[in-house]
C-alpha positions as CSV (number, residue, x, y, z in Angstrom):
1,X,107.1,-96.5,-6.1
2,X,107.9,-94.1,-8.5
3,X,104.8,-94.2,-10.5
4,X,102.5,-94.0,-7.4
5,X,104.1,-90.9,-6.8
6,X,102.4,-89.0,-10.1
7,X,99.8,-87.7,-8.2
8,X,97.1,-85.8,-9.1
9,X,98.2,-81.6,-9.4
10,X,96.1,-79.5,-6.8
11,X,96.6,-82.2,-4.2
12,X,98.5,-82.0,-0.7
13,X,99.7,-85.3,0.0
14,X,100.5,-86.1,3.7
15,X,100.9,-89.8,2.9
16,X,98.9,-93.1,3.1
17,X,100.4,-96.4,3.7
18,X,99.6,-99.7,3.6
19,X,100.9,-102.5,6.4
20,X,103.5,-103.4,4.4
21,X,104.8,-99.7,4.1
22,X,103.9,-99.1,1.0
23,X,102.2,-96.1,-0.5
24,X,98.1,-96.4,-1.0
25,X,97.0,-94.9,-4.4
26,X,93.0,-94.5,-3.9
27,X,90.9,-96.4,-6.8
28,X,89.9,-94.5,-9.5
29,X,86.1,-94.7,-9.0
30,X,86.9,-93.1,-5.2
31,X,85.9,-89.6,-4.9
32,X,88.5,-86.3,-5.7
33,X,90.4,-86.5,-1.7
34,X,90.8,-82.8,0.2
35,X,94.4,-81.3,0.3
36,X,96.4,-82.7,3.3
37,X,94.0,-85.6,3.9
38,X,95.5,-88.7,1.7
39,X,96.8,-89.3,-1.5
40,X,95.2,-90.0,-5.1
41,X,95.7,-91.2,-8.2
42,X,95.8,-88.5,-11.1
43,X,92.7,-88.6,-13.2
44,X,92.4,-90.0,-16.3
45,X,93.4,-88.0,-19.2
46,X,93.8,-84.6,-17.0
47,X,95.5,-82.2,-18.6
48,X,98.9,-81.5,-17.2
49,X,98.4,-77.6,-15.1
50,X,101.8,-75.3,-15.0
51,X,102.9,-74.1,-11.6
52,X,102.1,-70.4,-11.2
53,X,105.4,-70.2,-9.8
54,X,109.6,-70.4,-11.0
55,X,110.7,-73.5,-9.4
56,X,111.7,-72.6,-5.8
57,X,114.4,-73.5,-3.4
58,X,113.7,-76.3,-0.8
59,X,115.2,-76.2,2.5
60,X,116.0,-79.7,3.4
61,X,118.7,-81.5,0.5
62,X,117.9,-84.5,-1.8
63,X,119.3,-86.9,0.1
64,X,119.3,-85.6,3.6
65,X,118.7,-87.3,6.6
66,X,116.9,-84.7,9.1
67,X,114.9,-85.2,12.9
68,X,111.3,-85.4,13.8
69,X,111.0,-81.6,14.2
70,X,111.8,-80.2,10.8
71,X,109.5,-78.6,9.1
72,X,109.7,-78.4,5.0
73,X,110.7,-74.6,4.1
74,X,110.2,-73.4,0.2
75,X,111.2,-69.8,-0.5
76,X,110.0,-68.6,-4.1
77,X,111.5,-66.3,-6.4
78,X,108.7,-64.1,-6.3
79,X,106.3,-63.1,-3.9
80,X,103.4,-65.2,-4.7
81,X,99.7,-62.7,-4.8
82,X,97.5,-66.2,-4.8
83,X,98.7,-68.3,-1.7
84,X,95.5,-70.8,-2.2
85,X,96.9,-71.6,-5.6
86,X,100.5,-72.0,-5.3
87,X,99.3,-74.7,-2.4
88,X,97.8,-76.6,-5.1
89,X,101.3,-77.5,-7.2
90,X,103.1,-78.4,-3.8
91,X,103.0,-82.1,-2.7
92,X,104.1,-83.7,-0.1
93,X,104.4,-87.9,0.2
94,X,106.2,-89.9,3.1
95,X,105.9,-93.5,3.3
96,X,105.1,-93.4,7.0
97,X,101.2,-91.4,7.8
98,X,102.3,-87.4,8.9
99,X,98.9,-85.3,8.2
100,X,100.2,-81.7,7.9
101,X,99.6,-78.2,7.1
102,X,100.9,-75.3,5.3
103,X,101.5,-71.9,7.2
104,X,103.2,-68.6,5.3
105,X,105.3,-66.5,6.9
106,X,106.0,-63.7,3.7
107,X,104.7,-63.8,0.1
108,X,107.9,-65.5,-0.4
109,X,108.0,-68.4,2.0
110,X,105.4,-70.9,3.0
111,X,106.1,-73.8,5.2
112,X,104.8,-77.2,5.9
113,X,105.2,-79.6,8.5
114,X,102.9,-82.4,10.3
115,X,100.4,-81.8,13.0
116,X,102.4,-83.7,15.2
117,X,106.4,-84.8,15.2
118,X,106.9,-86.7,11.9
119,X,107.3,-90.3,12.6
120,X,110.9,-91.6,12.8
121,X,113.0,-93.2,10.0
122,X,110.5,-92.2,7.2
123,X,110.9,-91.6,3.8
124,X,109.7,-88.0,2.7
125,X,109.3,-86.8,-0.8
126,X,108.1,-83.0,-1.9
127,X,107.8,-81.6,-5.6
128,X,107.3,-77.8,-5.7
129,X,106.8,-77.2,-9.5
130,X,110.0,-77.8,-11.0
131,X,111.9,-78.5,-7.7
132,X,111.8,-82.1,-6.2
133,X,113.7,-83.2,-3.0
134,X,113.3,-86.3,-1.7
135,X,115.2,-86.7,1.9
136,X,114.9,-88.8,5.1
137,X,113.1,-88.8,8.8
138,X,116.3,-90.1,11.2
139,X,115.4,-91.4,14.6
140,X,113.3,-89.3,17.1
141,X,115.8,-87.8,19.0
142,X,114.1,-85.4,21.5
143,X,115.7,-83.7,24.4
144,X,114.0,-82.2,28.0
145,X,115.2,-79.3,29.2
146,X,113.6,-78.7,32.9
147,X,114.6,-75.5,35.0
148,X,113.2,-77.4,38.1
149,X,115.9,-80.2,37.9
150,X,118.1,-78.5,35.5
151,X,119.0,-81.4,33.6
152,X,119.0,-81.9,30.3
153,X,117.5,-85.3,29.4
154,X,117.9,-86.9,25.6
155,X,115.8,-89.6,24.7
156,X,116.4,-91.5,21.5
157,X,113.0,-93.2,20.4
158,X,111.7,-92.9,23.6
159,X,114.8,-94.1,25.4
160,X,116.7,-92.3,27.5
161,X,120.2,-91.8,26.6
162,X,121.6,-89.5,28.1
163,X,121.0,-86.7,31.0
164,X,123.4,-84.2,31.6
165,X,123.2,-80.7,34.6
166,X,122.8,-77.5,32.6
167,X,122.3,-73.9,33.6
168,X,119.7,-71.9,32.1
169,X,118.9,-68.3,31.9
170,X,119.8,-66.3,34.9
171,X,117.0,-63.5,35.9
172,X,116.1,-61.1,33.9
173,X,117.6,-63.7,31.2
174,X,115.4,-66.2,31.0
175,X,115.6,-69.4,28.4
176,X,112.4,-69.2,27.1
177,X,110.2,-72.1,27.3
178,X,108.9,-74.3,24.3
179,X,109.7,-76.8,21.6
180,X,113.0,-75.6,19.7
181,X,114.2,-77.2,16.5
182,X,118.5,-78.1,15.9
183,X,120.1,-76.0,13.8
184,X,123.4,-75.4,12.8
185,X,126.9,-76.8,15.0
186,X,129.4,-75.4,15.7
187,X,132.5,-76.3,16.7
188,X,133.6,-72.9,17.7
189,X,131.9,-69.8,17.5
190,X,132.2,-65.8,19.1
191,X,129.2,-65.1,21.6
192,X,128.9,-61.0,21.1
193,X,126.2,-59.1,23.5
194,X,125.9,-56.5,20.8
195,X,124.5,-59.0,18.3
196,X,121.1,-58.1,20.3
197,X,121.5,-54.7,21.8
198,X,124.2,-55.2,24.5
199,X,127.5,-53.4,24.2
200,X,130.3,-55.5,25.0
201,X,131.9,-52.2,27.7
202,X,128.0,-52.9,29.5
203,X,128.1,-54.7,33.0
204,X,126.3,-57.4,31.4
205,X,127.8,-57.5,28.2
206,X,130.3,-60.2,26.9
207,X,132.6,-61.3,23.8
208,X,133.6,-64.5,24.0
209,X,134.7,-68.0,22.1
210,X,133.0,-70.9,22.8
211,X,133.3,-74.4,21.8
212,X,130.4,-76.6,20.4
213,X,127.5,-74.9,19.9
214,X,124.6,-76.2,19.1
215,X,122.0,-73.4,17.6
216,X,117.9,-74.2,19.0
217,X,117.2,-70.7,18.6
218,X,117.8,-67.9,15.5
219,X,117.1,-65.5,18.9
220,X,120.8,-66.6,19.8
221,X,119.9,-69.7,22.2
222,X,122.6,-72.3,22.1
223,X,123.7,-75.3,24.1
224,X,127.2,-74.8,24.2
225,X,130.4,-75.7,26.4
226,X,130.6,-73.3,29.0
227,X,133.7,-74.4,31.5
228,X,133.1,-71.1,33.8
229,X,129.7,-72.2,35.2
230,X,130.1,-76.2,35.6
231,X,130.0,-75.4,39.5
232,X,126.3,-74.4,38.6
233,X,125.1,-76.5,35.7
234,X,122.3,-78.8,37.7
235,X,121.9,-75.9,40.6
236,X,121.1,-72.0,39.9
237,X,121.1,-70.4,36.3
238,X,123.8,-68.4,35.5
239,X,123.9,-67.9,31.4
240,X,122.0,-65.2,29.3
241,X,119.7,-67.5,27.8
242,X,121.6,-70.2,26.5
243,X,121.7,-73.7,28.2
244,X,125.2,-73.7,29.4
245,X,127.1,-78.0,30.0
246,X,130.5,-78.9,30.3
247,X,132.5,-78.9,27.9
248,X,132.5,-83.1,27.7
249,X,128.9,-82.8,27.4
250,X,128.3,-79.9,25.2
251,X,130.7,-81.9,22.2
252,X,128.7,-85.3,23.0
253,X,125.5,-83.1,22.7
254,X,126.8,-81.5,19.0
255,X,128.1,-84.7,17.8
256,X,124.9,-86.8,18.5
257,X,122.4,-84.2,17.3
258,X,121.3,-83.8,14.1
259,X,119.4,-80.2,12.0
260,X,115.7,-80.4,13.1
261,X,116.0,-82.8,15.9
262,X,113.8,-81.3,19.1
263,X,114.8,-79.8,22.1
264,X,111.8,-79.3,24.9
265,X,112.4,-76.3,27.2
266,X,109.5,-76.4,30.4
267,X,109.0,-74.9,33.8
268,X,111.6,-71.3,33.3
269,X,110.1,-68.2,34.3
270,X,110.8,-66.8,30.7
271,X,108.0,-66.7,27.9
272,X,107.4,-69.2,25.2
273,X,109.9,-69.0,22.2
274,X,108.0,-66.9,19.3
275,X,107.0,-69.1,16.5
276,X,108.3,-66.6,14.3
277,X,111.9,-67.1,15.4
278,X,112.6,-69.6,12.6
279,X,113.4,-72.1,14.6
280,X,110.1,-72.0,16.6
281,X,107.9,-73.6,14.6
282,X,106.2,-76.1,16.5
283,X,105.2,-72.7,19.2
């Protein structure tokens, strides 16, 4: 396994795999593959090319077990002045198929991810010059958030496991819509209005603890417990944007999640979450 890994600098593996689950090394006669569309063997006697880059930090951990939705973040030291080149010394294997891409978002940061979900419980290795991390796909869990029902349904591999009432942003405060990506969890947290603009002494300013929060959003969009509204979780919207459950379900909801596991927000009045927000990625 290890040696099929020493693949050929310049190339963007996205993965190839046999039946058996193997990785697919292409003969040596084949012809040179495009970045992002298979894997190759190095050629023979190629000399070995130096990374026009420090090694760079990874986001996800050797070792790490991550969801379906999370895409590969590598920051660099440096801003980088020749983004085709630095694509070049940046691969990407997983023993299941997960064609992807690379998007920047500074000089400093590019990202990859797959063009759809990455399959579940697949094995994902990525070597950015002298960093390597190799980590793991969990299952696919994927929740629905729909304003017309307001229920929150969570689906583990395609199987329902769990549906719990939620209310959503109230007007003027409404959840946007889209794909979000898990982050952190919280056990207990501070909401502050005046984190985004809204002073605490404003009619519709608040200040309060909260119990397990689960962060979809770097925009401040959490599921978390929120006791005050369980009369209205499954019938009107009463939060500021956040997807408000009991408190039963909001812990259930942090303690069966895992960072970059999906969370599908349909059918609110708001707009779609900004794929710039960090966590919006897949927008």
């Amino acid at each position: 396994m290890r040696q099929s890994r020493r693949l050929r600098r310049g190339l963007l593996l996205s993965a190839a795999v046999a039946t058996t689950g193997a990785l697919l090394a292409a003969p040596a006669q084949a012809e040179p593959i495009l970045p992002g569309s298979g894997s190759s063997q190095p050629a023979v006697n190629a000399p070995a090319a130096e990374a026009p880059f420090a090694p760079p930090n990874i986001n996800i951990a050797d070792g790490e077990t991550v969801g379906v939705a999370q895409p590969i973040i590598i920051t660099f030291k440096e801003p980088v002045a020749d983004r085709a080149a630095a694509e070049k010394f940046i691969e990407v294997t997983s023993s299941n198929p997960a064609p992807g891409h690379f998007y920047w978002t500074s000089d400093k940061q590019v990202r990859w991810k797959p063009n759809e979900f990455w399959p579940a419980n697949t094995d994902v290795e990525v070597v950015a010059g002298g960093t390597t991390s190799a980590f793991h796909i969990g299952d696919a869990v994927v929740s629905y958030v729909d304003d017309n029902t307001k229920m929150i349904t969570v689906t583990v591999n395609g199987e329902t496991v769990k549906e719990m009432p939620t209310s959503l942003g109230k007007p003027g405060y409404e959840t946007p819509n889209g794909t979000y990506i898990v982050g952190e969890r919280l056990e207990k947290m501070t909401m502050d209005s005046s984190t985004y603009g809204v002073p605490v002494t404003d009619p519709e300013g608040y200040k309060l603890d909260v119990e397990y929060a689960t962060r979809l959003s770097n925009s401040g969009i959490f599921v978390h417990a929120a006791p005050w509204s369980v009369g209205q979780q499954g019938y009107s919207n009463a939060s500021h944007g956040c997807l408000n459950v009991s408190t039963e379900n909001a812990k259930w909801f942090l303690e069966n999640s895992k960072r970059g596991d999906a969370v599908i927000v349909s059918n609110t009045q708001g707009p779609t979450l900004s794929a710039g927000d960090g966590l919006g990625d897949w927008n």
